[in-house]
VEXGU-171944 format. One record per residue (C-alpha): x, y, z. Coordinates in pm, 1 decimal, decimal comma. Example, Ala and Ser with C-alpha at 12.3 -4.5 7.8 and 13.67 -1.06 7.14 Angstrom:
BEGIN
        x        y        z
   1230,0   -450,0    780,0
   1367,0   -106,0    714,0
This chain:
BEGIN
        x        y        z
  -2817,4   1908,3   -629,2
  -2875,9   1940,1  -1023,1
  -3176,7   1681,2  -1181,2
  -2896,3   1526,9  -1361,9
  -2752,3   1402,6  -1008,1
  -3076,5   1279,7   -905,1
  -3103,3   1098,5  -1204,2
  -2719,2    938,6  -1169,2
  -2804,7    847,3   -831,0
  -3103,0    689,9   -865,8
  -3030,2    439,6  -1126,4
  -2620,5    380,5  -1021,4
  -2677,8    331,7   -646,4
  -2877,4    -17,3   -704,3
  -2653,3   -109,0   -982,4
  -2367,8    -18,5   -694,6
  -2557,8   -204,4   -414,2
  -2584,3   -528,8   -635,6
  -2230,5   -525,7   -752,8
  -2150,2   -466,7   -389,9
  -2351,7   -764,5   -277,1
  -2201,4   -966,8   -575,2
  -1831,2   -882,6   -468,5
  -1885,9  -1033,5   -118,6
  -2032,5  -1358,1   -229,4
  -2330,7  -1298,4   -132,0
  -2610,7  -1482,1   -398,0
  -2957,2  -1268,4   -442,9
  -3225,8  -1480,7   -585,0
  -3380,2  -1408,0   -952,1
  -3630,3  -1486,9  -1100,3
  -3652,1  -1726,5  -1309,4
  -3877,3  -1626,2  -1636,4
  -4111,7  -1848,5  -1779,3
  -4097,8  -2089,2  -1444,8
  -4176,1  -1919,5  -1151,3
  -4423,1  -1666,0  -1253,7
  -4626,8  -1828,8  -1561,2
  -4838,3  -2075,5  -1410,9
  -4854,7  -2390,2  -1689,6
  -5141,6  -2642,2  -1668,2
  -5034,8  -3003,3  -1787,0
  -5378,3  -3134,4  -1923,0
  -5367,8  -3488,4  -1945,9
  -5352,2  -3684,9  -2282,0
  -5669,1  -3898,3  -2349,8
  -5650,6  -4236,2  -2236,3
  -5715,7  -4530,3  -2499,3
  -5903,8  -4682,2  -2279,9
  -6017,0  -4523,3  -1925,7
  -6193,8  -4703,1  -1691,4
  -6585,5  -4590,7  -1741,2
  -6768,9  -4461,8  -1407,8
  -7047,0  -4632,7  -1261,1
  -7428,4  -4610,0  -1344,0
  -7689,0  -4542,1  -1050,7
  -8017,9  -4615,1  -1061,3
  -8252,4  -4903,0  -1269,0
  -8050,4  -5233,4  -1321,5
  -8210,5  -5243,9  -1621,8
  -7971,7  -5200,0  -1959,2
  -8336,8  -5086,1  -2155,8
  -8315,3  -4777,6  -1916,0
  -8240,3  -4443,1  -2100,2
  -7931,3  -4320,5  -1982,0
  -7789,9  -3982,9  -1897,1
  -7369,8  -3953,1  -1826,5
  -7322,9  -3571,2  -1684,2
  -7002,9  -3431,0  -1676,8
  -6893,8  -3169,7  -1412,7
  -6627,6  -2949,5  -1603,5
  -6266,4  -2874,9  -1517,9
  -6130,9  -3013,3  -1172,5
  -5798,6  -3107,3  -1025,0
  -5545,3  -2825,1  -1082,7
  -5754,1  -2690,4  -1322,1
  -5985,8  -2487,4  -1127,3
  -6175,2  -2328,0  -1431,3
  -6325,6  -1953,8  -1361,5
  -6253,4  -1809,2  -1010,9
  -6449,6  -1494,1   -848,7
  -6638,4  -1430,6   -592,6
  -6417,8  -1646,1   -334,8
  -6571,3  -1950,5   -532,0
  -6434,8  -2178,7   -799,4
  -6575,7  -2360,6  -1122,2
  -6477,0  -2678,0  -1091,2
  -6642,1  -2712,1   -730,0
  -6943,2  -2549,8   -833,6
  -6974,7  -2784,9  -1096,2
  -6900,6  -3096,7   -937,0
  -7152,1  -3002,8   -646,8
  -7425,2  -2955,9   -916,0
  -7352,8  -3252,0  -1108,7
  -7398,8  -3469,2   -772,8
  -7725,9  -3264,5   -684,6
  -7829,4  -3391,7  -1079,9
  -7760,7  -3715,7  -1009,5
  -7924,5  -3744,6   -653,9
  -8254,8  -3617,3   -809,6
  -8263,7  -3826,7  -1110,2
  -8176,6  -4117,3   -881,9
  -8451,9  -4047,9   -621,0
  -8693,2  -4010,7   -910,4
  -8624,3  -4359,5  -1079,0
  -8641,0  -4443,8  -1407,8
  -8323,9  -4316,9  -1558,2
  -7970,1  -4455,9  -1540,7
  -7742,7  -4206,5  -1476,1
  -7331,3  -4172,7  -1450,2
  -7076,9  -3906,1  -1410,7
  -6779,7  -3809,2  -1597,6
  -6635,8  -3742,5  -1269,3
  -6692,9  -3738,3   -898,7
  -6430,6  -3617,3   -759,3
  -6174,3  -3332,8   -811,6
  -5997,2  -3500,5  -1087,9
  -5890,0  -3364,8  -1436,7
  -6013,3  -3495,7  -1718,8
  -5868,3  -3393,4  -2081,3
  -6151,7  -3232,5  -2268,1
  -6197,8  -3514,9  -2577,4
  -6227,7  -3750,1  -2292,6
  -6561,4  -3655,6  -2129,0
  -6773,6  -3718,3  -2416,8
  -6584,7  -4002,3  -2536,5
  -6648,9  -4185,0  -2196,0
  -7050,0  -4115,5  -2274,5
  -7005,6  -4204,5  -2625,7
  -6840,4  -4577,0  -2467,4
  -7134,4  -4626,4  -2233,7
  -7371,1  -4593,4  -2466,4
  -7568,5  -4251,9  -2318,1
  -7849,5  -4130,9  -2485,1
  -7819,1  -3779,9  -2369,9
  -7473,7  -3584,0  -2254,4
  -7527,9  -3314,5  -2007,0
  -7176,7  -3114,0  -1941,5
  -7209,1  -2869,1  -1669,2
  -7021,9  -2511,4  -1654,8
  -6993,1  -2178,4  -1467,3
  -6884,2  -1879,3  -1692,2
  -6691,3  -1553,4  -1597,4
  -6697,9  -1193,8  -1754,9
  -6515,3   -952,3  -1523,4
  -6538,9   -922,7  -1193,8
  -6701,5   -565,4  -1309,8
  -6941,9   -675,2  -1542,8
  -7327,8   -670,0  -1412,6
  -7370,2  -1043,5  -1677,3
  -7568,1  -1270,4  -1488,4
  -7786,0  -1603,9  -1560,1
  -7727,9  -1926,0  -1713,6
  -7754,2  -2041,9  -2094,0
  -7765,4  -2359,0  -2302,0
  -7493,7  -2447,0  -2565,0
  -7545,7  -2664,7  -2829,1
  -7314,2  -2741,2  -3193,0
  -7353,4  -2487,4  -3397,5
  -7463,7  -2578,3  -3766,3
  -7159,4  -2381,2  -3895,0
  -6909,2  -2592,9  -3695,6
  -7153,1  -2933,7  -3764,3
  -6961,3  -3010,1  -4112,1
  -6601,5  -2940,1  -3990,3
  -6662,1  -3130,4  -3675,1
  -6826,6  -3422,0  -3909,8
  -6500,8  -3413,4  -4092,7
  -6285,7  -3427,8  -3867,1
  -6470,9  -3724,8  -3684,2
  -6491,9  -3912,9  -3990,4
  -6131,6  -3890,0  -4051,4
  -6062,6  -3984,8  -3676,3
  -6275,7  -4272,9  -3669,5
  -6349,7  -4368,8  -4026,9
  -6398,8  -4772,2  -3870,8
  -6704,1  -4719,4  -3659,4
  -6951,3  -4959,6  -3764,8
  -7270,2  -4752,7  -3737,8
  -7378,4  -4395,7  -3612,0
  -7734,6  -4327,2  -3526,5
  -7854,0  -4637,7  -3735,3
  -7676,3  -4489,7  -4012,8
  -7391,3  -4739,9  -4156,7
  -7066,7  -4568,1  -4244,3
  -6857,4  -4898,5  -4192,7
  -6587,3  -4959,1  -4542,8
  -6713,9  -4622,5  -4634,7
  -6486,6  -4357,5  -4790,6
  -6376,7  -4093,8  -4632,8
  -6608,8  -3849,6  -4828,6
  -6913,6  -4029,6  -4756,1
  -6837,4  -4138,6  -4441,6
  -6849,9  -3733,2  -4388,8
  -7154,6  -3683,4  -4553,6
  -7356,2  -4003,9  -4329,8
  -7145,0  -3838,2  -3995,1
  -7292,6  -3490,0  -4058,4
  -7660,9  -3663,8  -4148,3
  -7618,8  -3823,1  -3747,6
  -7494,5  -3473,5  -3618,5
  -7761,0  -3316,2  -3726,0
  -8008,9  -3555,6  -3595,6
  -7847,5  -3520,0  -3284,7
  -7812,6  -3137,2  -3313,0
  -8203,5  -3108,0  -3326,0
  -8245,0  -3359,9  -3040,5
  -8001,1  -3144,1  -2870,9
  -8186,3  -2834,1  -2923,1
  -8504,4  -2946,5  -2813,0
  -8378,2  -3066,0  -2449,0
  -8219,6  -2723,0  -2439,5
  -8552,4  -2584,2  -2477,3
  -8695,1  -2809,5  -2239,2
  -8448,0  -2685,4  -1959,5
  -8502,3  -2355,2  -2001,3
  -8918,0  -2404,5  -2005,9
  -8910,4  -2628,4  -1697,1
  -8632,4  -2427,9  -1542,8
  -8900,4  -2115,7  -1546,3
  -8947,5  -1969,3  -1226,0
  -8641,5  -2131,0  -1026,2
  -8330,6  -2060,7  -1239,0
  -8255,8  -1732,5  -1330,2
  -8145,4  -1730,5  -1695,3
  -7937,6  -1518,4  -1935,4
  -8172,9  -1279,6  -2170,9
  -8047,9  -1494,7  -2490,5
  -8001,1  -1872,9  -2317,8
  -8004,1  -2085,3  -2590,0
  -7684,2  -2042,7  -2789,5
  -7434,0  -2229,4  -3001,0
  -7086,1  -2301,8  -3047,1
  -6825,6  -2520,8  -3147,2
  -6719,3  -2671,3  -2805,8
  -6511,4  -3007,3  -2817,4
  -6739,8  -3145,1  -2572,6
  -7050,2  -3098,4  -2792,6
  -6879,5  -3257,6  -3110,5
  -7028,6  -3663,4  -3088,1
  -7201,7  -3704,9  -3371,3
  -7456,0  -4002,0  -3250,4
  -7516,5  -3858,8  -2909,9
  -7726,5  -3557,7  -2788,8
  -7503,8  -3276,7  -2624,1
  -7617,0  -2990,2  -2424,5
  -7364,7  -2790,9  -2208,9
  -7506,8  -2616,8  -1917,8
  -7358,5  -2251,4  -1840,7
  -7489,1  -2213,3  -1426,2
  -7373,7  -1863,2  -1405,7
  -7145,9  -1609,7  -1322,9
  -6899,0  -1658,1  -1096,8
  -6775,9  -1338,7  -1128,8
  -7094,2  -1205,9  -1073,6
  -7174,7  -1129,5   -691,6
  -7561,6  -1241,7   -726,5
  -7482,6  -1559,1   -928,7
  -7210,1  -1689,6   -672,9
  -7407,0  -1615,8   -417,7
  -7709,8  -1843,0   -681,0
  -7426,5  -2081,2   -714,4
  -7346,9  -2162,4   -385,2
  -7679,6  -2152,4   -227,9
  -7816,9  -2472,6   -132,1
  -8176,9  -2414,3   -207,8
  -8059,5  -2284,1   -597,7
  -7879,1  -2597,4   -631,2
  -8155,4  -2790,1   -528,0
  -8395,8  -2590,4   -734,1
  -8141,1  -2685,0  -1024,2
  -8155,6  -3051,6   -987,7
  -8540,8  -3067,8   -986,3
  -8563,7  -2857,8  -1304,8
  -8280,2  -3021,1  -1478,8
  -8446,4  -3404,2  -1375,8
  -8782,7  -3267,9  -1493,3
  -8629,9  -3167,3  -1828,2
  -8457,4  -3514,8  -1901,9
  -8722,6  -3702,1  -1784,0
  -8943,4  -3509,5  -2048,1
  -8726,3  -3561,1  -2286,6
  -8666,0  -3918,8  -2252,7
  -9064,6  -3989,1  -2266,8
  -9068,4  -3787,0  -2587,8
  -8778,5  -4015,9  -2720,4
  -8967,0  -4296,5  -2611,7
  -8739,6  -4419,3  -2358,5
  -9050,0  -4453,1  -2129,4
């Protein structure tokens, strides 16, 4: 039999089979493009007004207090690898936080979420923004190929570059606020309203960049960190002008020695102390006693 023949067969004998199958009424299933095999996450639109969490710890309003946000959840699982999943490993961390802080006394201290819900990005720091927090801690797991030998955790905070857009835009967005970091931008115009926005971001920028120093000096010697931890970026979570942002990369997930970090009960535990240590610090130098 000549290659030609081969060739004939090969792609007419399917085409026959499924014009066979067709003839006799019998209905093969196909796939539907764009539905069945692209997976589409709906994120959620942010609420006007969504109920704010609870705060643990001192009664007292005087109380600094700390709102720490476990990223992704719900059917957003964030990075997978290593059989484990972001949005658990975050959640799980942000509880150990809170336990420790708690146990400690002295700071007030909520959570974004406690659960495995979704929230939409804008929303996490606005609920800290409502409450009043005086430092935003959003918590993270990173992946870089399942390959890749990457491995520690870092410390993102606003980049200067992305300060003045982000200023912009939040002045536009919310060019009615009455004041931001003692700084009145109420009646303003829009251009000056930029101007006193960026003045509060980068107050809050530096503020930001010294607890990320603290973390990674009190986190010496029980959390294994990236070679260059401290980095920046513009992340919407890190984008309130009048509130100190820091967000917490744990890891690699995709890394075999991180997950294993990640999941291990005496790391997490090693996490919270360092973590509490570092806000507690911080709020003393702020003066929040």
């Amino acid at each position: 039999m000549s290659l030609r023949t081969h060739l004939v067969l090969i792609v007419m004998l399917p085409l026959l089979l499924v014009g066979g199958l067709v003839s006799a009424g019998i209905k093969l299933p196909v796939p539907q493009w764009g539905r069945d095999y692209v997976l589409r996450l709906f994120m959620p639109e942010l609420a006007e007004a969504a109920a704010l969490p609870g705060i643990y710890g001192p009664a007292d309003p005087d109380r600094p207090l700390v709102v720490i946000d476990a990223g992704h959840g719900g059917h957003d699982p964030g990075a997978v690898g290593a059989g484990i999943r972001e949005k658990d490993v975050t959640l799980g961390l942000a509880l150990a936080l809170r336990d420790a802080l708690v146990r400690q006394g002295g700071v007030r201290v909520a959570l974004t979420r406690e659960d495995d819900r979704l929230l939409a990005l804008a929303e996490r720091p606005d609920i800290a923004r409502r409450m009043g927090a005086d430092l935003f801690v959003s918590i993270h797991a990173d992946s870089a190929g399942e390959k890749s030998g990457v491995s520690g955790a870092s410390l993102y905070t606003l980049s200067a570059r992305a300060s003045s857009a982000a200023a912009a835009r939040f002045a536009r967005r919310e060019n009615d606020a009455d004041r931001l970091n003692g700084l009145s931008i109420d009646g303003q115009s829009e251009q000056v309203s930029a101007i006193l926005v960026e003045l509060s971001q980068r107050r809050s920028q530096t503020d930001s960049l010294e607890f990320a120093s603290l973390v990674t000096r009190e986190g010496e010697g029980q959390l294994t960190f990236h070679p260059q931890p401290l980095r920046a970026a513009d992340l919407v979570v890190l984008r309130s002008p009048d509130m100190p942002s820091v967000l917490f990369e744990a890891g690699f997930v995709t890394n075999e020695q991180d997950a294993a970090r990640l999941t291990s009960a005496e790391w997490k535990s090693g996490f919270a102390d360092a973590m509490a240590r570092a806000i507690r610090i911080y709020f003393v130098r702020q003066g929040g006693g």
